[in-house]
DSSP file (Angstrom, degrees, kcal/mol; ACC not computed):
  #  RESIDUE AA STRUCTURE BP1 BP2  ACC     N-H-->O    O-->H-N    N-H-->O    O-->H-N    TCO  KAPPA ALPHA  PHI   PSI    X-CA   Y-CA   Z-CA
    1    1 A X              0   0    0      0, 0.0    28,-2.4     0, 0.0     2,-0.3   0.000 360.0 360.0 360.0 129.0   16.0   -0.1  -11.5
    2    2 A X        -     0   0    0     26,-0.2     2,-0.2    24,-0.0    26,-0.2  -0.819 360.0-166.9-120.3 170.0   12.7   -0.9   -9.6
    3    3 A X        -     0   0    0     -2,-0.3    24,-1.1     2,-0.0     2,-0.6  -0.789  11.8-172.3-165.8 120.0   10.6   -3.9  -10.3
    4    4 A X  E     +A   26   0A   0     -2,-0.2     2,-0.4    22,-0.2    22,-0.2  -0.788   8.7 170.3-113.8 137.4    6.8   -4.4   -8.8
    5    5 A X  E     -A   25   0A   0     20,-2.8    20,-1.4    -2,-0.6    -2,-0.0  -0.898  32.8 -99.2-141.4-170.7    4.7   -6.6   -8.7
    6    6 A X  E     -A   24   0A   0     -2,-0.4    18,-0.2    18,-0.2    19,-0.1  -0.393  26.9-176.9 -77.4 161.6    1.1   -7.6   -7.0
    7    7 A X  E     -     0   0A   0     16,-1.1     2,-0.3     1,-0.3    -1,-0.2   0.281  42.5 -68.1-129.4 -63.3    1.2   -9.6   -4.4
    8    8 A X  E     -A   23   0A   0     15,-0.8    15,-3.6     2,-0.0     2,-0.4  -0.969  41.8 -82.7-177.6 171.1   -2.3  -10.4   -3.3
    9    9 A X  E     +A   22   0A   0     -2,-0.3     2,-0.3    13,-0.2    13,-0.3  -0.777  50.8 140.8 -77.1 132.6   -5.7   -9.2   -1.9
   10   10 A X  E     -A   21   0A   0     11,-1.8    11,-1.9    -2,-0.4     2,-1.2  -0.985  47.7 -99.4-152.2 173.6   -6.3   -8.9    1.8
   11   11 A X  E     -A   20   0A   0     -2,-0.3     9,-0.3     9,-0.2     2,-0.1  -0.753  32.7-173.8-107.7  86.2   -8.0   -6.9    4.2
   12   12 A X  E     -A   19   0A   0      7,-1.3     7,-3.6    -2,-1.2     2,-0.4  -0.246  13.5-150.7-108.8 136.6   -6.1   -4.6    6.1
   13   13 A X  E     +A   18   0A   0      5,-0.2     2,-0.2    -2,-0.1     5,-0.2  -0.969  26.4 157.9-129.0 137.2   -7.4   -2.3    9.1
   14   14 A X  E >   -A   17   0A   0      3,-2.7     3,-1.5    -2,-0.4    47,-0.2  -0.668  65.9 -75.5-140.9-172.7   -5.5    1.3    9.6
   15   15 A X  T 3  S+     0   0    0     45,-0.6     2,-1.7     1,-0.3    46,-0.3   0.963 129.0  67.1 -50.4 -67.4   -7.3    4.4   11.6
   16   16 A X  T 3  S-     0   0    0     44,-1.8    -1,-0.3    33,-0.1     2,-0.2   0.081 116.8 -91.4 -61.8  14.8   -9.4    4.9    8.6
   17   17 A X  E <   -A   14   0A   0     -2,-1.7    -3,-2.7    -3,-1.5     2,-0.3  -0.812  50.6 -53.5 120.7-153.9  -11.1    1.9    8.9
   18   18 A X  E     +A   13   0A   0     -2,-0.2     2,-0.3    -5,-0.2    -5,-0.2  -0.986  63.8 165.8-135.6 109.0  -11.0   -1.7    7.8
   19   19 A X  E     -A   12   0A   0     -7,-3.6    -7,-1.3    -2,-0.3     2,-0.7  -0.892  37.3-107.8-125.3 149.9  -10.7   -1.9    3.5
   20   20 A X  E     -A   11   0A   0     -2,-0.3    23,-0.7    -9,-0.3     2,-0.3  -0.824  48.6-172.4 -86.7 129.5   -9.8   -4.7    0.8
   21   21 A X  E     -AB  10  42A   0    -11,-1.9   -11,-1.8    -2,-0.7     2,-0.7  -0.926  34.0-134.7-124.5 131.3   -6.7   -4.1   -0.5
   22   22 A X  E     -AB   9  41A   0     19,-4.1    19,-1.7    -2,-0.3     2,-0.6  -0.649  25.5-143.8 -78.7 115.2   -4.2   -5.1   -3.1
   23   23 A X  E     -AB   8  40A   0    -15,-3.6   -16,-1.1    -2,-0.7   -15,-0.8  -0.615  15.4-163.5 -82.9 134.2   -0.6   -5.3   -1.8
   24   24 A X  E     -AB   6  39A   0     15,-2.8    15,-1.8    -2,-0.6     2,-0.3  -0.887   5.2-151.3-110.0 140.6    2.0   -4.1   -4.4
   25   25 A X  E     -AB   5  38A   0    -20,-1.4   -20,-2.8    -2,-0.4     2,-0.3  -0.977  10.8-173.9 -54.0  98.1    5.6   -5.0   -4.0
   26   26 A X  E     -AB   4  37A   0     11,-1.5    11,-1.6    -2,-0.3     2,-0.5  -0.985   6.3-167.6-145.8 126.0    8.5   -2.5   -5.4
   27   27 A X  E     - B   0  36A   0    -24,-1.1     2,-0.3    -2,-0.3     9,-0.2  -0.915  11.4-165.6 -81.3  83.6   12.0   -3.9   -5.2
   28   28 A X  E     + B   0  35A   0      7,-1.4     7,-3.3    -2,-0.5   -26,-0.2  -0.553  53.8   4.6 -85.0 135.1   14.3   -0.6   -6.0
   29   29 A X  S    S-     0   0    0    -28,-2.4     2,-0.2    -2,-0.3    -2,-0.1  -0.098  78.9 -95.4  87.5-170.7   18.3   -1.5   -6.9
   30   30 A X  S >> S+     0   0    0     -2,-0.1     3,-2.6     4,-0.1     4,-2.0  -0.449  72.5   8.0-117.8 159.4   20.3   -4.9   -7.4
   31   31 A X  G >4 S-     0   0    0      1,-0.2     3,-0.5     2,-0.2     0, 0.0   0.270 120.4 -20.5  58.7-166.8   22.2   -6.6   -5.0
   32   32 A X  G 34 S+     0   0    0      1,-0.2    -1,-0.2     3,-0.0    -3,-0.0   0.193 131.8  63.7 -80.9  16.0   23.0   -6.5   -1.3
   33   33 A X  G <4 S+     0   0    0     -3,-2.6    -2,-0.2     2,-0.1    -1,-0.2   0.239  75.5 121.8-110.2   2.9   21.6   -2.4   -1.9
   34   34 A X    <<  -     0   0    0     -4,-2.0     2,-0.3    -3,-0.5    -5,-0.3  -0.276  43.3-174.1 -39.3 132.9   18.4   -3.4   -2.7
   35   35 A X  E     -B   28   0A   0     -7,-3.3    -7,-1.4    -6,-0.1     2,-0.3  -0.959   3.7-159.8-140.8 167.5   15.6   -2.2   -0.7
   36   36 A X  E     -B   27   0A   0     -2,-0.3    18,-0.5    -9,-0.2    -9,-0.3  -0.933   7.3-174.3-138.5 145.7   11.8   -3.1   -0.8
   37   37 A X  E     -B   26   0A   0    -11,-1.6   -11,-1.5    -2,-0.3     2,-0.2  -0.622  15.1-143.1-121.7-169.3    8.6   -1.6    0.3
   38   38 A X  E     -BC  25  52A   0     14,-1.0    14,-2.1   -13,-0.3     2,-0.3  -0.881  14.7-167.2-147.4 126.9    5.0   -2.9    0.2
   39   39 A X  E     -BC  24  51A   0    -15,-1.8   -15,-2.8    12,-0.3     2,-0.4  -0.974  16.3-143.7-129.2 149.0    1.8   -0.6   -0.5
   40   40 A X  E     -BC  23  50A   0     10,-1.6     9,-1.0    -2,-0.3    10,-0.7  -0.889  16.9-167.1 -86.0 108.3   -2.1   -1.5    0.0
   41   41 A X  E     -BC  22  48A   0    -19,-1.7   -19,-4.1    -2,-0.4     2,-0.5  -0.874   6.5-160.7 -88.3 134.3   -4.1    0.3   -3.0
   42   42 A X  E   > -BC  21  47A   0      5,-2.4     5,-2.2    -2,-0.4     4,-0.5  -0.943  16.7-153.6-123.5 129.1   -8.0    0.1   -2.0
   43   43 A X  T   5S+     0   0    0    -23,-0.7   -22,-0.1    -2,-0.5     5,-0.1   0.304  89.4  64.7-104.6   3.0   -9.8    0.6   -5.0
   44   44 A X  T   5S+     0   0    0    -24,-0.2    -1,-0.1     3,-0.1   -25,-0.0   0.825 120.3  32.1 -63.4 -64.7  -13.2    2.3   -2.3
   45   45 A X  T   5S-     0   0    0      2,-0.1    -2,-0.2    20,-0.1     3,-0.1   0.634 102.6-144.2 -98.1 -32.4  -10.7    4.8   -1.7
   46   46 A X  T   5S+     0   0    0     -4,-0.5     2,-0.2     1,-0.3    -3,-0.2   0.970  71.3  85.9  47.2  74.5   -9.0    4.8   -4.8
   47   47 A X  E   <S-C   42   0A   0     -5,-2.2    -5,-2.4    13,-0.0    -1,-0.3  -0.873  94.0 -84.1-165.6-176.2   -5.8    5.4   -2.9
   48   48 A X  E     -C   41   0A   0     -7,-0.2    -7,-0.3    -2,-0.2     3,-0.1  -0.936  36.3-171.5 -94.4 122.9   -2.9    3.6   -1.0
   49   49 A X  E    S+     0   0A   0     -9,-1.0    11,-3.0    -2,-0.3     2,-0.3   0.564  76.6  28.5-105.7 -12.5   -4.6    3.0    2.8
   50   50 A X  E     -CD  40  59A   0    -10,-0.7   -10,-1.6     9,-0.4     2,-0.4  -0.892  60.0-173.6-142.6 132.8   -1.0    1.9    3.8
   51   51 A X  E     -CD  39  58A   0      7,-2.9     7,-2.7    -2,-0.3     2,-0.3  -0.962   9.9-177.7-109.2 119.1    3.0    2.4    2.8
   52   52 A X  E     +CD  38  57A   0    -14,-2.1   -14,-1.0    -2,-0.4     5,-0.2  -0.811  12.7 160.1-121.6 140.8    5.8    0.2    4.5
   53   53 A X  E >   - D   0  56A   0      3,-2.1     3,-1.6    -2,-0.3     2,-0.8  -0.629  66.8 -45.5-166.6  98.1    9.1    1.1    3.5
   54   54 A X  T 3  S-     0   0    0    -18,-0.5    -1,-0.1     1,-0.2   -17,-0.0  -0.495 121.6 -22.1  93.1-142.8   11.9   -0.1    6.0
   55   55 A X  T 3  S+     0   0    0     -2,-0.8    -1,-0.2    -3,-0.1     2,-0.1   0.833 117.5 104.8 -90.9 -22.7   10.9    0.7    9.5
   56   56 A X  E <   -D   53   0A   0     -3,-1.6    -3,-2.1    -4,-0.1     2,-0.4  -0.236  48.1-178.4 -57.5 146.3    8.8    3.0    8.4
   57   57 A X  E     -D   52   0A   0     -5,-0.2     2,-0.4    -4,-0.1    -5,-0.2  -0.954   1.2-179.9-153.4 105.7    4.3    2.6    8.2
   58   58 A X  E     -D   51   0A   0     -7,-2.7    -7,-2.9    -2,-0.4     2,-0.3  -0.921  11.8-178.7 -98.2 143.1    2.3    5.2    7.0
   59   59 A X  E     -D   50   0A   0     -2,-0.4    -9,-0.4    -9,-0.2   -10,-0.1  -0.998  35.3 -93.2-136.9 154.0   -1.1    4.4    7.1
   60   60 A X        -     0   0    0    -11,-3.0   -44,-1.8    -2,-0.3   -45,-0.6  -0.353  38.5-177.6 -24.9 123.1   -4.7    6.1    6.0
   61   61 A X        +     0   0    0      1,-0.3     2,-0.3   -46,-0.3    -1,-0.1   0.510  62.6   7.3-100.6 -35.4   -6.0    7.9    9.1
   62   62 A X        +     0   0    0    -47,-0.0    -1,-0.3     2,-0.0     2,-0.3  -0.933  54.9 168.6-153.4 159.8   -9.2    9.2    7.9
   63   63 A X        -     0   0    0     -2,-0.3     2,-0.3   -47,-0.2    -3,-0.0  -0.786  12.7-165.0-163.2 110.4  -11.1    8.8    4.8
   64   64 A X        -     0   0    0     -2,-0.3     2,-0.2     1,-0.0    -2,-0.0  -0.745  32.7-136.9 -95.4 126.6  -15.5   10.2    4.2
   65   65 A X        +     0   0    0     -2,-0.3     2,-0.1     1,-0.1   -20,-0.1  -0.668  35.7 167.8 -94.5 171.1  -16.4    8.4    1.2
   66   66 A X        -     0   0    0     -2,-0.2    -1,-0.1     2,-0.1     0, 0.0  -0.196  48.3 -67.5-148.1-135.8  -18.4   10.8   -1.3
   67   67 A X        +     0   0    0     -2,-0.1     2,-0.4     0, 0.0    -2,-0.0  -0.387  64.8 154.7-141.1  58.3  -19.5   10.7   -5.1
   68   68 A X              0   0    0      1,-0.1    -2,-0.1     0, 0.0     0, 0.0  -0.827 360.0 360.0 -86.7 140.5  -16.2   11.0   -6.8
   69   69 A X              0   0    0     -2,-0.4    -1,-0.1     0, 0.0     0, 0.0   0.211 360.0 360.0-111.4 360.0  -16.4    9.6  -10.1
């Protein structure tokens, strides 16, 4: 069982620069085996520019914007 939800916007700097970003929330399991991450979706990027999960942080490291549609 997961359950996510938005958390808010803010503006988060990784290598790849400095983007507004939505933080998402994911609370996987029940109980005292529950565990949670956090990811940034940048809608410029139309990606996640950072993933926290634990101890772990992945973050964007480079990113040439283009003409995707």
């Amino acid at each position: 069982m997961s359950d996510s939800r938005t958390d808010k916007w803010e503006t988060i700097t990784v290598p790849a620069g400095e983007f507004r970003a939505l933080r998402v929330r994911t609370i996987h399991g029940a109980g005292p085996w529950s565990t949670n991450d956090e990811k940034w979706y940048a809608p410029s990027v139309r990606a996640w520019v950072r993933y926290k999960y634990r101890a772990t942080v992945e973050d964007l490291v480079s990113f040439t914007a283009g003409n995707a549609q």
